[in-house]
LOVEX-901708 format. One record per atom (N, C-alpha, C): x, y, z. Coordinates in steps of 0.001 Angstrom, whole numbers, plus 500000, padded with zeros to 6 digits. Layout:
BEGIN
XYZ/...
***
This chain:
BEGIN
505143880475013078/506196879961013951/507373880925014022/507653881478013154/508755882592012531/508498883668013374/507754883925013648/506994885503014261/506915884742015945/506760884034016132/506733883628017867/507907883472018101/509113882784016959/510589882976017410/510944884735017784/510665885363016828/511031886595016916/510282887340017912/508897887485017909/508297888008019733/509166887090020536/509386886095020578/510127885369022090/511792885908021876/512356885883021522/514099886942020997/513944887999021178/512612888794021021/512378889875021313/512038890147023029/511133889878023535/510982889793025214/512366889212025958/512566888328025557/514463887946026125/515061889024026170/515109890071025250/515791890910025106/515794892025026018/514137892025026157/513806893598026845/514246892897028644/513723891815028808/513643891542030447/515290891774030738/516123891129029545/517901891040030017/517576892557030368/517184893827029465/518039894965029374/517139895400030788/515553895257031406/515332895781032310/515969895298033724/516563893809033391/517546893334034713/518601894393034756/519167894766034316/520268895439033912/520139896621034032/519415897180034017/518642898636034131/518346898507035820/517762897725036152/517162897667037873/518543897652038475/519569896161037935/520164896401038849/521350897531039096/521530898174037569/522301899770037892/521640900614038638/520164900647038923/519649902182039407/520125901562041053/520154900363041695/520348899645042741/521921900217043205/522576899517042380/523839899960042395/524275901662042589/523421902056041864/523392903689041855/523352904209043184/522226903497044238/521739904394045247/523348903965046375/523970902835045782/525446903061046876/526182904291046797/525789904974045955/526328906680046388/525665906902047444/524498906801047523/523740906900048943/524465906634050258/525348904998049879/525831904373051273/527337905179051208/527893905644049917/528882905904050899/528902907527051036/528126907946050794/527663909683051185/527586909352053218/526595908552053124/526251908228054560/527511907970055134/528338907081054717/529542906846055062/530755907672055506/530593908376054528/531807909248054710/531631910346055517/530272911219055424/529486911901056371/530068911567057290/529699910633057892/529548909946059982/531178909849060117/531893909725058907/533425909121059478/534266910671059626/533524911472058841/534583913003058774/533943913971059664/534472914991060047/533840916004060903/533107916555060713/532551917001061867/530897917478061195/530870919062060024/532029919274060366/532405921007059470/532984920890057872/532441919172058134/532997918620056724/531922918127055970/530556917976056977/529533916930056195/529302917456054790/528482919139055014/527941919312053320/529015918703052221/530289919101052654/531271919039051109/531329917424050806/531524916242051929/531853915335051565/530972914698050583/529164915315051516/527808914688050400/527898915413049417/528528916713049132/527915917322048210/528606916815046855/529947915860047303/531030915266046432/530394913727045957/529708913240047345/529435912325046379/528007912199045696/527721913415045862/526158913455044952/526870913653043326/527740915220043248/527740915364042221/528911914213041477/529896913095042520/530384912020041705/529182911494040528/527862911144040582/527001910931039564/527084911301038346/527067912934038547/527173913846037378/528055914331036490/529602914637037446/530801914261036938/530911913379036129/530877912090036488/531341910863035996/530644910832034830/528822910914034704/527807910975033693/528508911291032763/529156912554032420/529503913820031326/530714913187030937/531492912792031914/532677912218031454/532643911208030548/531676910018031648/531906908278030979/531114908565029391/530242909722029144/529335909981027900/530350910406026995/530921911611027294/532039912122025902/533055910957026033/533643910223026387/534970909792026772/535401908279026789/534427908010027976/534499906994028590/534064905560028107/533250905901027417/532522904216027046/532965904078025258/533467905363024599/533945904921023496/535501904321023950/536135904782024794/537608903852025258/537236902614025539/536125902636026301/536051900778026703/535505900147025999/534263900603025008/533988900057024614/533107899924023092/533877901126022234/533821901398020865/534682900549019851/534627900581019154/535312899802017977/536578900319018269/537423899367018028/538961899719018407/539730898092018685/540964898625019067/542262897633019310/542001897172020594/543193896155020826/542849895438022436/543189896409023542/543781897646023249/543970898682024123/542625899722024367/542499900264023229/541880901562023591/540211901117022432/539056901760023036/538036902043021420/538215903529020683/537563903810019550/537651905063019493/536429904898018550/535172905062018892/533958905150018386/533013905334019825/531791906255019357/530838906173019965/530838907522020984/531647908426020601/532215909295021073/530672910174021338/530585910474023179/529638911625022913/528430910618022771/528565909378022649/527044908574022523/526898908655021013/527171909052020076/527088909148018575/527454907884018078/526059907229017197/526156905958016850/526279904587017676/525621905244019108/525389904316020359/524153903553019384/524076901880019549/523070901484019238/521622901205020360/520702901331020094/519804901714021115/519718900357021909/520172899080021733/520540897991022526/521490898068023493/521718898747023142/523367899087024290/523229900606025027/521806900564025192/522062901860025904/521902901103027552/521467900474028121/521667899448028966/523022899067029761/523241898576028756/524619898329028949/525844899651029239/525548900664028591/525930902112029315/526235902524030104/524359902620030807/524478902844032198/524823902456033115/524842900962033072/525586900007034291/527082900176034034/527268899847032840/528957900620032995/529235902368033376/528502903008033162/528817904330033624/528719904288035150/527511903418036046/527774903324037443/528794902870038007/529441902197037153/530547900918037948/531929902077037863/531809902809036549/532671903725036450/532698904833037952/531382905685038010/531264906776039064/531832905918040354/531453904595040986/531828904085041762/533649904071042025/534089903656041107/535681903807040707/535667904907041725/535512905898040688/535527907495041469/535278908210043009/534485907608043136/533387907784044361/534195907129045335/535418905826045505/535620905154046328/537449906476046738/537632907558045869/538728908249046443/538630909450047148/537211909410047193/536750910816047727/537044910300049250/536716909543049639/537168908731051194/538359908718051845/539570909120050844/540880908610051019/541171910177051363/540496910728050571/541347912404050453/540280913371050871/539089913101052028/538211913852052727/539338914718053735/538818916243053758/538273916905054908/539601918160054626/540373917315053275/541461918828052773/541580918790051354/540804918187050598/541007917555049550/539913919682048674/540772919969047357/540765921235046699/538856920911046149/538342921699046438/536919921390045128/537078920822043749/537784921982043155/538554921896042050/539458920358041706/540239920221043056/541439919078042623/539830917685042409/539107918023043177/537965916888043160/537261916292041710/537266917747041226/536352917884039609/537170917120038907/538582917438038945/539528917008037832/539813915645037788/539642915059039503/540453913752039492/539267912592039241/537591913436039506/536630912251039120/536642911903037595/536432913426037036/536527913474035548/537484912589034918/538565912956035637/539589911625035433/539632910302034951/539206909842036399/539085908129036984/538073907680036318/537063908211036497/536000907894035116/535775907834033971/536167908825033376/536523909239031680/537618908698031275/538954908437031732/539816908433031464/540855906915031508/540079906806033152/541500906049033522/540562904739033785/539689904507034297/539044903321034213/538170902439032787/537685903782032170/537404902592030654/538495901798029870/539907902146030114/540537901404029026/540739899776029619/541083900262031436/541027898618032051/539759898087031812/538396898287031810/537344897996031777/537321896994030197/537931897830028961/537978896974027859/538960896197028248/540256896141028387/541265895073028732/540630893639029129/540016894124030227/539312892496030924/537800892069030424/537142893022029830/535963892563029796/535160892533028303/536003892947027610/535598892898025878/536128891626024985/535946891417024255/536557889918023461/537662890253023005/537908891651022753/538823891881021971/540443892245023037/540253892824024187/541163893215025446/541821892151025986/543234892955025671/544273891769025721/544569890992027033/543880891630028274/543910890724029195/543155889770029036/541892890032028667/540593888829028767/541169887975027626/541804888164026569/542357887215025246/543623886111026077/544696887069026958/545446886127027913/544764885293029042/543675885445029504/542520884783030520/542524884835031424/542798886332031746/542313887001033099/540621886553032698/540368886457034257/539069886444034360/538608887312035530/537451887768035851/537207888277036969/535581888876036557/534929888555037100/533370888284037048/533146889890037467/533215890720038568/532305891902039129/533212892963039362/534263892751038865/535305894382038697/536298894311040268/536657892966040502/537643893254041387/539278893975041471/539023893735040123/540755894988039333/540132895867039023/539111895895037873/539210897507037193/538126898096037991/537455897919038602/536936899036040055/537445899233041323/537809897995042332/538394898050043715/539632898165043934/540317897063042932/541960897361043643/542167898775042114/541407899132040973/542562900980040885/541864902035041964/540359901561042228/540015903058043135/540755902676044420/541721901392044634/542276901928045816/543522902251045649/544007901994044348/545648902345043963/545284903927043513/544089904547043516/544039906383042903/543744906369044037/543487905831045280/542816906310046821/544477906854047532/545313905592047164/546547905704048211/547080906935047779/547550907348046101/548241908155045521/547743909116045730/546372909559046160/545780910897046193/545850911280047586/546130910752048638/546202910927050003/547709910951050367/548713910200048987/549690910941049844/550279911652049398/549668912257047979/550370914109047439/549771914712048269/548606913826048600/547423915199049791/548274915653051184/548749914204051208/549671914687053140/548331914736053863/548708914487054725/548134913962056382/547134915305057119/546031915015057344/544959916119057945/545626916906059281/546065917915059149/546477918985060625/545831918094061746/547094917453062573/547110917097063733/546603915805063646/546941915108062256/546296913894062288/547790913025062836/549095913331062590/550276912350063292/550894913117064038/550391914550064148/551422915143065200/550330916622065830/550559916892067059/549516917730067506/549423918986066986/548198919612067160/548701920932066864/549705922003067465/550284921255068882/551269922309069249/552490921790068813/552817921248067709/553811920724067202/555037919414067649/554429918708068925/555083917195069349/554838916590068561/555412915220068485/554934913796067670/554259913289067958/553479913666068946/552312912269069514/550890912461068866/550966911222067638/549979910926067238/548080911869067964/547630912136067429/545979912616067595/545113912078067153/543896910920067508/543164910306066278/542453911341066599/541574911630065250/540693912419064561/539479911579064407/538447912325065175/537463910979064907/535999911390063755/535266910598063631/533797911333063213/533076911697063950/531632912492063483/531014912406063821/530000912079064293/529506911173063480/528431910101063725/528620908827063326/528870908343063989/528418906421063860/527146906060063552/526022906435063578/524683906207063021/524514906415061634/525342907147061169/525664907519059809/526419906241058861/527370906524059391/527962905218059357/527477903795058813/526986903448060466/526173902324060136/525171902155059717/524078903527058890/523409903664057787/524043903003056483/525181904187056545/525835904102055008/526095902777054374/527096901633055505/527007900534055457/525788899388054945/524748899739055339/523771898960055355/523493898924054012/523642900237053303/523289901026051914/523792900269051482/525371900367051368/526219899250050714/526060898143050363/525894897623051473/525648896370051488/524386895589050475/523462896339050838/522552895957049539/522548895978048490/523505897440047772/524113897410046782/524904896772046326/525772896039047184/526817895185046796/525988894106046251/525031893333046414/523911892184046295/523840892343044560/523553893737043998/523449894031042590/524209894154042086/525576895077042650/526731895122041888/527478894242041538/526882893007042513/527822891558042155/526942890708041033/525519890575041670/524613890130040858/523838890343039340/524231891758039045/523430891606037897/525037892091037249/526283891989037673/527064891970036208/527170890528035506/526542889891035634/525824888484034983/525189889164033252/524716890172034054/524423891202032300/523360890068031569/522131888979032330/521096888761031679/520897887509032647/519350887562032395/518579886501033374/517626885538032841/517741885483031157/516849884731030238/517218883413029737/518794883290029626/519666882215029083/519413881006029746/519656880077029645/519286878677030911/520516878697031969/519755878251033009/521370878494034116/521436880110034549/521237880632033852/520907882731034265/520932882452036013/519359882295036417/519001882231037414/519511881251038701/520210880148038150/521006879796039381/522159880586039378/522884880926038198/524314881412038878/523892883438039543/522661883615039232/522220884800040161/522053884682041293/521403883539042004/521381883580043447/522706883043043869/523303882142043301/524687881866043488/525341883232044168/525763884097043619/526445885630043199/526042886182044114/524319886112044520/524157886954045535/524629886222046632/524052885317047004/524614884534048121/526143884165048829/527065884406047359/528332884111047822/528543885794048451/528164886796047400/528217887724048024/528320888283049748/526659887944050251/526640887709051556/527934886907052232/528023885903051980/528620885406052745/530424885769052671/530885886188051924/531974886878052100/531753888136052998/531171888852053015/530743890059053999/530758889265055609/530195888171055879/530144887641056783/530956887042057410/531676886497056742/533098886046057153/533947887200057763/534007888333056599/534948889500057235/534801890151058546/533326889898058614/532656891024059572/532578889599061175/532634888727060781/532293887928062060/533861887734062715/534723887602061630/536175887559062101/536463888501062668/536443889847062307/537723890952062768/536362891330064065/534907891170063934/534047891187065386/535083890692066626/535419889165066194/535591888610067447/536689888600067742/537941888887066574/539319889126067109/539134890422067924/538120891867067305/538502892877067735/538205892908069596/537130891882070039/537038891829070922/537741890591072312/538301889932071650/539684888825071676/540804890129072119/540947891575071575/542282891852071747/543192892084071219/542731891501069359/543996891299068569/544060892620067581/542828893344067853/542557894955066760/542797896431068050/543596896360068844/543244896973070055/542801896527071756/542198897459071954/541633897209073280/540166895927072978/540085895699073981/538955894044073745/537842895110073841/537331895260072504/535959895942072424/535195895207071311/533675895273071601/533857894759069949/533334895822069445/534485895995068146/534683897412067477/533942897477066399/533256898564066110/531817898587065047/532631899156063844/533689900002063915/534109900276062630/534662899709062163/535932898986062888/536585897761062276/535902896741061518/534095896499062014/533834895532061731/532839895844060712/532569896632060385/531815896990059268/532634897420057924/534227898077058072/535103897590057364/535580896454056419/535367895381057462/535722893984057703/534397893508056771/533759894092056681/532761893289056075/532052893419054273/532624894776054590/533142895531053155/534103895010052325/535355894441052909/536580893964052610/535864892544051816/535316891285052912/535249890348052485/534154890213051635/533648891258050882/532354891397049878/533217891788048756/534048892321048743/534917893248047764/536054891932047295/536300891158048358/537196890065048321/536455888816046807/535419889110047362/534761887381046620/534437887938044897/534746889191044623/533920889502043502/534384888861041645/535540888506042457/536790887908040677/535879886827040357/535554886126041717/535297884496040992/534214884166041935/533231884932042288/532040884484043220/531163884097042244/530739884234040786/529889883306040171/530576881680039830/531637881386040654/531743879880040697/532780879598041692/532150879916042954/532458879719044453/531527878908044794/531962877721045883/530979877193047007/530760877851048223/529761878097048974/529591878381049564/530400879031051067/530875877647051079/531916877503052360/533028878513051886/532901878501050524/534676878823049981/534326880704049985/533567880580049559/533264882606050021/532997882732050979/532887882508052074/533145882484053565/534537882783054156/535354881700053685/536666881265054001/537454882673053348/537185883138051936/537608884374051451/537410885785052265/536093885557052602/535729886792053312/536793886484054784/536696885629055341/537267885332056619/539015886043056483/539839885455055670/540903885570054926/541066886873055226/540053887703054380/540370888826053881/540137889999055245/539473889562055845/539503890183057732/540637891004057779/541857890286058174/542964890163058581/543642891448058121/543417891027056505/544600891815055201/544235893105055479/542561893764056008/542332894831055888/542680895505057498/543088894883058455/543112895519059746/544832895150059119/545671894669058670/547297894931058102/547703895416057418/546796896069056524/547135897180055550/546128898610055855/545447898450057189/545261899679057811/546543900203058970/547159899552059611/547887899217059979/549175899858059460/549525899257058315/550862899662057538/550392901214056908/549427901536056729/549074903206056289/549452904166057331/548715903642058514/549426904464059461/550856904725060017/551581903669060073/552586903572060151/553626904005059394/553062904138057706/553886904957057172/553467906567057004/552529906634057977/551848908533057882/551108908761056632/550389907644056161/549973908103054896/547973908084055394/547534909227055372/546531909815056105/544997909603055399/544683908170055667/543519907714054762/541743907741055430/541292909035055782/539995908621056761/539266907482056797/538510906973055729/537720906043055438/538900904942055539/539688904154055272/540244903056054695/540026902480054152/539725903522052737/539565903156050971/540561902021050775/541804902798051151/542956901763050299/542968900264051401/542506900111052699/543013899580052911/541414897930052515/540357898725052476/539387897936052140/539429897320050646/539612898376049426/539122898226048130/540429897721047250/542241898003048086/543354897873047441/543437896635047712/543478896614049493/543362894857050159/542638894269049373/541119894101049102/540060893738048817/540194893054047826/540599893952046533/540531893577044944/541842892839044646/542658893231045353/544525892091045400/544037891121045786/543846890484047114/543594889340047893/542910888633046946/541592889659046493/540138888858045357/540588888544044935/541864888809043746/542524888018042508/543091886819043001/543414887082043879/544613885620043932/543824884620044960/542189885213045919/541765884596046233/540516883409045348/540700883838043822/539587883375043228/540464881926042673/541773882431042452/542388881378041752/542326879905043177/542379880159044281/542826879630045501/540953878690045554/539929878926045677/538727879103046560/537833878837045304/537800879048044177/536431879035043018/536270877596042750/535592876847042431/535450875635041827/536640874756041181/537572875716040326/538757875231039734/539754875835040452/539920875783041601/540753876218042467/542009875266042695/542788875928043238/544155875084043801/543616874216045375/542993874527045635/542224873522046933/541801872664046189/540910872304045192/540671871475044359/541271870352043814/542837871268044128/543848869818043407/543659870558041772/543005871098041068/543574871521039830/544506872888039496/545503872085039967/546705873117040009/547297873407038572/547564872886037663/547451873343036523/546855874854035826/545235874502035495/544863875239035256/544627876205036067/544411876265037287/544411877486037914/545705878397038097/546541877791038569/548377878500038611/548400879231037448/547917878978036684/547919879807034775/546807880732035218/545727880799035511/544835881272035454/545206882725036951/545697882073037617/546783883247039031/547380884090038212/548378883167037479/549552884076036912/548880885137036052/547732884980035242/547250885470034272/546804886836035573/545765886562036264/545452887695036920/546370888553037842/547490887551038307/548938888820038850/549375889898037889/549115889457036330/549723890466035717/548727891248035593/547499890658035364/546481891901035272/546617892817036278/546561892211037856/546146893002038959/547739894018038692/549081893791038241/550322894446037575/549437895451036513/549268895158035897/548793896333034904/547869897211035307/546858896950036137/546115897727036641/546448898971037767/547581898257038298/548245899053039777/549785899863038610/549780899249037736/550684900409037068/550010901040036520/549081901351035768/548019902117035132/547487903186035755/547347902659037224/546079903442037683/547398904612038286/548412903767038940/549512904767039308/549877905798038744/550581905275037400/550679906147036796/549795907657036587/548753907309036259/547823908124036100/547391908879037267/547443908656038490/547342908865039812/548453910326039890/549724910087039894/550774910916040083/550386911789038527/550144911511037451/549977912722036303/548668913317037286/547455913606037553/546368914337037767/547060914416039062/547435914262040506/547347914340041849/548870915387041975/550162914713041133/551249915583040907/551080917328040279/550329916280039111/550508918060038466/549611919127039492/548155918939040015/547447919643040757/547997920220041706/549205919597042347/549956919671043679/550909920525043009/551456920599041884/552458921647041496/551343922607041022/550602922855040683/549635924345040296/549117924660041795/549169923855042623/548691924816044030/547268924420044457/546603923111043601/545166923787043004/544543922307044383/545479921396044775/545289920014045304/544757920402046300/545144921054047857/545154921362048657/544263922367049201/543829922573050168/542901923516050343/543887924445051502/543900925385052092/544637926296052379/544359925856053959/545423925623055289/545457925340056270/544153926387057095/544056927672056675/543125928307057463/541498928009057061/541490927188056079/540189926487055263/540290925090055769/541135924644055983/541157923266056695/540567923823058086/541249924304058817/540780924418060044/539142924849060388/538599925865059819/537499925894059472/536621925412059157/536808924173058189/536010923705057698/535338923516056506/535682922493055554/535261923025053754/533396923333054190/532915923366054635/531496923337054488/531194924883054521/532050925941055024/532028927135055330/533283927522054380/533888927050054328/535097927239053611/535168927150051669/533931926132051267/533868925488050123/532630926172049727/531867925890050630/530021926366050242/529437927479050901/530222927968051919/529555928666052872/528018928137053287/528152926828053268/526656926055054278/527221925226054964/527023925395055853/527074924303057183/526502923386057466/527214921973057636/525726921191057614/524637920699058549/525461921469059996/524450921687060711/524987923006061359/523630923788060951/523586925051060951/523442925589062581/523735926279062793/523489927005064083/521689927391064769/521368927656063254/519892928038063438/518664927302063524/519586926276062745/518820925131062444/518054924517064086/518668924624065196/519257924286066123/518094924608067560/517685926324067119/516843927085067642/515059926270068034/515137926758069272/513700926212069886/512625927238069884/511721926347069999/510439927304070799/509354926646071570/509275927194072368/509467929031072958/510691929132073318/511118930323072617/512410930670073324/512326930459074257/513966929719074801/514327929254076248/514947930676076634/514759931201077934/515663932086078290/517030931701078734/517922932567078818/519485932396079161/519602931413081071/518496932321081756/518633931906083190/518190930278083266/517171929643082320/516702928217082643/517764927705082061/518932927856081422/519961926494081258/520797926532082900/520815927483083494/521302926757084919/520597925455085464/519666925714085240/518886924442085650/519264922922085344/520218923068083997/520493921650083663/521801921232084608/522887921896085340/523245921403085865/523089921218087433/521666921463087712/521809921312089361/520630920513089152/519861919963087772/519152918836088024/519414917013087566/519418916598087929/519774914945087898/519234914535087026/519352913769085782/518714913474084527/517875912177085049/518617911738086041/518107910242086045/517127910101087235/516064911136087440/515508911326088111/513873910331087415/513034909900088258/511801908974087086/511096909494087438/510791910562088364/509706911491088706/509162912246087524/507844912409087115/507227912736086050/507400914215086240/507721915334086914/508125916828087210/509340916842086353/510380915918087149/511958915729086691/512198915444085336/511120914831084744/511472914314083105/511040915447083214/509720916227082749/509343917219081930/510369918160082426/510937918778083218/511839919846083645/514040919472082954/514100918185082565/515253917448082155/514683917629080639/513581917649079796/513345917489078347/513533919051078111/512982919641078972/512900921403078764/514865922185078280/515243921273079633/516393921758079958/517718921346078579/517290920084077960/518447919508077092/517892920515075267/516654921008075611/515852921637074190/517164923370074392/518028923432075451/518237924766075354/519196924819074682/519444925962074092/520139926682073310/521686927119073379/521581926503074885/523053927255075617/523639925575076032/522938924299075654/523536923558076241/524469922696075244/525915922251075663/526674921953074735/526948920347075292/526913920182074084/527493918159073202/529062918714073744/529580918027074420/530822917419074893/531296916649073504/530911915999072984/531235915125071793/531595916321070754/530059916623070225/530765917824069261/531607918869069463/531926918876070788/532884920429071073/534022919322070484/534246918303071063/535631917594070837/536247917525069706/534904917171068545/535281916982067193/535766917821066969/534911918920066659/535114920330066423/536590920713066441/536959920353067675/538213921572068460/538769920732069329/538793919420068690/540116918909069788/539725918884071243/540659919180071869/540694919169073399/540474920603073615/540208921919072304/539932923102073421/538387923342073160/537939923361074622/536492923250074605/536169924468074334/535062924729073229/534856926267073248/533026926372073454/532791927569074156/531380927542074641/530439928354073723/529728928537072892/528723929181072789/527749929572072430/527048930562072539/525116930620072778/524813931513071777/523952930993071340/523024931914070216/521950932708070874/522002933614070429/520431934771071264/519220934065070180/518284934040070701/516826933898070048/516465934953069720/
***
């Protein structure tokens, strides 16, 4: 009987650590979504550097959260800091599990400022500030709220999936790093030196709404398996719970700012795909404090909520010139603030509930957290983003901006010129042909002579000249 207790304690054990294991490598591939992401939103003379930042965010962070990082959060130590386990030394082989999902949640931290400070942001200033946010500045909040011993979680902050110590500091290191960075050439004022605003757009929206999709699935794990086991009784309802509230905060965000944006109230009456895939990010990021004990309706209503906050604090960025491509801060800062004070409002023991008591304590408890976290991360924000900006090292040099880090950083382009090349060589004289023939011709001559004509070498994307170069169109042809 002794030995079937212990095989059964034993299999509990392994399935928790392979839940936990699946759902970090899950979580992992959202580097995927926001590589895709950031790609489609920055210029195309920007793609290699932005992926190539958030590939190696993985590896960075790895080296970091290993020497650094997980003995602060979570080595033997005080309610502040650990100081064991340094380097993985005297890691117990039960907790190597537990590691890795904290080392992802960490790179993520990281990964969410590369967005804020794309397309001028130093190689160098990049290395220092992941190494940072990861190693440094996110394990000690990580013990604060989530160890027995961390003096927030002892005061009773609560917060289930890292809506402080991942979303609202990577958006309090997003804001601070974009505005020692200053504003992308000709992003509030032209390049011939007037005030009239220039939006700067991406390149691909298919990218985009790849990257998104990425996310989104990831978000399903990143919410769901910090449950951290699926064997206990009850495991498995409050997992689909988690996922489900999940969804439906995304849905709320994304169905709201859809139909305002096309109502009128985000702009011109369009319905706007970036706003709304934003929007949907926001209200996923919104539900994460207290979505393992939300109703249904009530992570809806959060996500819905949280619509708003992120098209008003995109809004107020611009307005104060503070130059954010992605709208890190205005998704993950909005996101993880609102989350706190939306969990106390909306969870089961909510102030809708009528148990105003315990929840008002349970607010107050997380205002100071979401306070300690936005002073923490600040702080630390202006030491790495200040000092870099006084060594010279932050910035990439205006004639490297203009250019392009992809040529500028790597000398690879990420879409190459050559790449580009047909065969059979087209000659120079058949691209006349594309403009004296009618595309929209259904004659079976006219297609094959219109497919010939768009394969040439000499014919130029109106779109990409724009990105590229603004309003000056520049023309030209590669020899075969």
């Amino acid at each position: 009987m002794a030995t079937n207790s212990t095989d059964l304690d034993e299999l509990k054990k392994n399935v928790d650590n392979v839940f936990i294991m699946t759902n970090a490598i899950i979580v992992c591939l959202m580097q995927s979504g926001f590589a895709c992401l950031e790609a489609g939103a920055v210029r195309s003379k920007n793609t290699t550097n932005i992926i190539m930042k958030n590939i190696m965010d993985i590896f960075i962070s790895c080296i970091s959260y290993w020497l650094v990082g997980y003995a602060l959060a979570y080595g033997e130590g005080n309610s502040i800091l650990g100081y064991t386990y340094w380097a993985g030394i005297g890691l117990p082989a039960n907790k190597m599990s537990h590691w890795f999902f904290q080392f992802i949640f960490a790179a993520t931290a990281a990964t969410i400022v590369s967005g804020a400070v794309a397309e001028r942001c130093n190689f160098i200033a990049y290395i220092v500030y992941s190494i940072g946010i990861s190693g440094i500045v996110y394990p000690p909040i990580s013990r604060w709220v989530w160890t027995e011993v961390g003096w927030l979680n002892r005061l009773g902050y609560v917060d289930f999936s890292g809506c402080g110590p991942v979303h609202l500091l990577g958006g309090v290191c997003s804001f601070f790093g974009a505005l020692f960075l200053g504003p992308r050439l000709g992003r509030f004022e032209s390049q011939d030196g007037n005030s009239e605003k220039e939006e700067i757009v991406g390149h691909s929206v298919p990218l985009v709404g790849l990257g998104t999709m990425i996310l989104i699935t990831g978000f399903l794990s990143f919410n769901g398996g910090s449950l951290g086991s699926m064997t206990n009784p009850g495991d498995g309802d409050i997992i689909a719970r988690v996922i489900t509230n999940t969804v439906l905060g995304g849905t709320g965000g994304a169905i709201t700012i859809l139909i305002a944006s096309k109502m009128g109230f985000c702009g011109p009456p369009v319905w706007n795909f970036s706003l709304t895939v934003n929007a949907a990010l926001i209200g996923m990021v919104s539900v994460c404090a207290g979505v393992n004990n939300m109703a249904m309706w009530a992570s809806f209503v959060c996500g819905v909520t949280a619509g708003p906050i992120y098209v008003l604090i995109r809004s107020i960025m611009i307005r104060c010139r503070v130059d954010d491509p992605l709208d890190a801060v205005a998704v993950h800062f909005g996101g993880g603030l609102w989350g706190l004070i939306a969990a106390s409002l909306f969870d089961n023991n909510g102030l809708v509930f009528g148990a105003v008591s315990e929840s008002s304590l349970i607010l107050w408890h997380r205002i100071i957290g979401a306070a300690a976290i936005i002073v923490w991360g600040g702080f630390a924000s202006c030491v790495m983003f200040g000092t870099l900006k006084y060594l010279g090292k932050l910035r990439v040099s205006e004639e490297d901006e203009r250019r392009g880090l992809d040529l500028a950083m790597h000398n690879e382009p990420g879409y190459h010129p050559s790449g580009w090349k047909t065969f059979p060589p087209v000659a120079p004289w058949q691209t006349s042909l594309l403009s004296t023939t009618d595309v929209t011709h259904r004659g079976r001559k006219h297609q094959k002579n219109n497919a010939h004509n768009l394969r040439s070498t000499n014919f130029v994307n109106e779109a990409f000249v724009d990105t590229e170069n603004g309003d000056r169109a520049v023309e030209e042809t590669s020899k075969m």
